[in-house]
Each structure stands twice: as C-alpha cells, then as structure tokens.
C-alpha positions as CSV (number, residue, x, y, z in Angstrom):
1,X,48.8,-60.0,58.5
2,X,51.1,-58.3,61.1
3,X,54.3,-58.1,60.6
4,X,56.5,-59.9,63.7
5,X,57.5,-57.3,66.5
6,X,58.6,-58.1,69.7
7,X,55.2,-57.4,71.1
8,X,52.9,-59.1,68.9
9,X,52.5,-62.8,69.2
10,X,52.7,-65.8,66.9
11,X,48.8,-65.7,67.1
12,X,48.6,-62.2,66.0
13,X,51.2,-62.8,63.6
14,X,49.6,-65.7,61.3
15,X,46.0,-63.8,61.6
16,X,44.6,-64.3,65.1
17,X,41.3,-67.1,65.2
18,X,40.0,-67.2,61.6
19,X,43.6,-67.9,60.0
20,X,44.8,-70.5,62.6
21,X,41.0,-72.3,62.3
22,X,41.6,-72.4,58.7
23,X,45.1,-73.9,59.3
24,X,43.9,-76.7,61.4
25,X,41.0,-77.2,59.1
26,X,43.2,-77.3,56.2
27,X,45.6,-79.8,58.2
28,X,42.6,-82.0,58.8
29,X,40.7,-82.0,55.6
30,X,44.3,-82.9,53.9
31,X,44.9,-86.0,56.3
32,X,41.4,-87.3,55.4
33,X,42.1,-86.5,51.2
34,X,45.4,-88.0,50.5
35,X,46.9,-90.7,50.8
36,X,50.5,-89.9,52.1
37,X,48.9,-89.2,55.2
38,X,47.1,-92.7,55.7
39,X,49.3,-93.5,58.7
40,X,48.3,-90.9,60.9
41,X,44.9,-90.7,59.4
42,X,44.4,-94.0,61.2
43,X,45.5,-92.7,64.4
44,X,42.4,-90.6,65.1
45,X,38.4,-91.0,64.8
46,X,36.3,-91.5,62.1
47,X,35.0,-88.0,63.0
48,X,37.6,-85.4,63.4
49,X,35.7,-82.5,65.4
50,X,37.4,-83.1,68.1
51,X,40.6,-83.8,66.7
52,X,40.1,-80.2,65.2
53,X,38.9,-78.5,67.7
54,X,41.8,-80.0,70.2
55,X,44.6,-79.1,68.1
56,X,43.1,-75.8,67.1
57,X,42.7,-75.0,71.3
58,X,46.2,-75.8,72.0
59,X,48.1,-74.3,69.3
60,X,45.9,-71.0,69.9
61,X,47.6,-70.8,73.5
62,X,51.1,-72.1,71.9
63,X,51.1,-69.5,69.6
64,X,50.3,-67.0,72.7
65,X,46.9,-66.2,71.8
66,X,43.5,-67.6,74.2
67,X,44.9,-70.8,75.9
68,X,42.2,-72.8,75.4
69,X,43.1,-76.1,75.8
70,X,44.6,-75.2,79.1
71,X,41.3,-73.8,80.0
72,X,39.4,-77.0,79.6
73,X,41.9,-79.8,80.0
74,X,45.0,-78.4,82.0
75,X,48.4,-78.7,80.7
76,X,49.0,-80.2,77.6
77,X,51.0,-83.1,78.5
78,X,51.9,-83.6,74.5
79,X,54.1,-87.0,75.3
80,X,51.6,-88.7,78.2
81,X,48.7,-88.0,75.7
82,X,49.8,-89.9,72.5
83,X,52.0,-92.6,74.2
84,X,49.0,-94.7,73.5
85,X,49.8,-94.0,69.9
86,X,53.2,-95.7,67.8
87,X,54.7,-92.6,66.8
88,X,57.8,-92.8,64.9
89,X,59.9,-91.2,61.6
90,X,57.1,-91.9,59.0
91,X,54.4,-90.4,61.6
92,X,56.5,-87.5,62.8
93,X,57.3,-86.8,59.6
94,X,53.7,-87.0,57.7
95,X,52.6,-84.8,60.6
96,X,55.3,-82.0,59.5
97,X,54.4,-82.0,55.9
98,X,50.7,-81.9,56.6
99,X,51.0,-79.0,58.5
100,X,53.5,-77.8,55.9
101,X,51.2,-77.8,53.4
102,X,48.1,-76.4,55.5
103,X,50.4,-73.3,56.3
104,X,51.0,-73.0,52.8
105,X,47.6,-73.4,51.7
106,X,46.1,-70.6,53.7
107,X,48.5,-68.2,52.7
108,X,50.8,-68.2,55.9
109,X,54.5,-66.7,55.2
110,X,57.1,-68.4,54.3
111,X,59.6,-67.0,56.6
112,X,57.0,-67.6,59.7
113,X,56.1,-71.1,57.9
114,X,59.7,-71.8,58.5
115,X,59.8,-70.6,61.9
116,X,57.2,-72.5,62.8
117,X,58.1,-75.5,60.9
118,X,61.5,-75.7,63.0
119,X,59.5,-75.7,66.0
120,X,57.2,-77.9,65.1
121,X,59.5,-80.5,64.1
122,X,61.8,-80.4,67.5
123,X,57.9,-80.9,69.3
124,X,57.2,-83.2,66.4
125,X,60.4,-85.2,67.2
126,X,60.3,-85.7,70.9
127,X,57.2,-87.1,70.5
128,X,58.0,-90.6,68.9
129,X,58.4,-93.0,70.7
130,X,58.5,-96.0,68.8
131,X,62.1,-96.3,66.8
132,X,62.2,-95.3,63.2
C-alpha cells in the first residue's frame, strides 16, 4: 500500500481496484453470513451483483479513483436513492460495522480505517431518515 501524501488519493491509498473490490466483496459476503446484519440484509436483492458492483462504482470515484458510477448513472444522489428504504440507528449503524469489519478483513490500515470510518459514519448518518 502507499503511504497517504497529499497527491495520492484514497483509492491509491487502500490499493487501487483489487483492494477496494475485495472490500465491497468482503462487505457483501458478511451481510449475507451473519446475522447482525439481517436488517439491512433485507434491504437489498436476493442477488447482490448489483448491489456490489453499485457500491463498488461509487466508492471508487469517492475515494478519487475511476468515477464509475457517475459514468453510468450521474450523480449519486445518496439520500433520493434510499428514501424508499427505512433507514435509521440500527441500519446506519450495522452498515458502519459491516464495512468496519470488511476494511479490517482485507488488511486496510487502521489509521486510514479510521479515517474512513469517520467519514463514513457522517454519510452513514445523514442518510436515515426514519427516527431511531
């Protein structure tokens, strides 16, 4: 991994393509295996390739690599696209500690999991919109 200067990005930081794919991957195939993440499990398809790939496009251009999702679907427009979705503490916060753990698990560190992490929470937060 790179270490952080003020040219290289996020992306380039965590390990480019392979390292955020297994990230998302990791994210995924731990919301499918256990059960603390039931709730948000529930929220998406019985088949999660596009769930993947989705989350996979738009934190690649979040993270200042490819912007991929902007590529194919515009802008993001995080809150318009899950208001169809009850998303409150318990989501928010299952979200946060899958992606914890799938930073973790693919050997991301800890001072740019935490990084991250605080970033992710603030997005993470404004996104519920159903109280506690």
């Amino acid at each position: 991994m790179a270490s952080m200067t003020e040219a290289t990005s996020l992306y380039e930081t965590i390990g480019g393509e392979s390292t955020l794919r297994a990230m998302v991957e990791r994210f995924y195939d731990l919301m499918e295996l256990e059960p603390e993440f039931a709730g948000i499990r529930a929220m998406h398809p019985p088949d999660t390739d596009g769930s993947r790939d989705k989350l996979f496009w738009f934190l690649s251009g979040w993270m200042g690599g490819p912007d991929l999702f902007v590529e194919r679907f515009g802008h993001p427009r995080l809150r318009a696209r899950h208001l169809p979705f009850a998303i409150g503490i318990s989501e928010r916060d299952q979200w946060l500690r899958a992606m914890a753990w799938a930073m973790e698990d693919v050997g991301i560190d800890a001072a740019l999991r935490l990084r991250l992490m605080e970033s992710f929470f603030q997005t993470g937060d404004w996104m519920r919109n159903t109280p506690g």
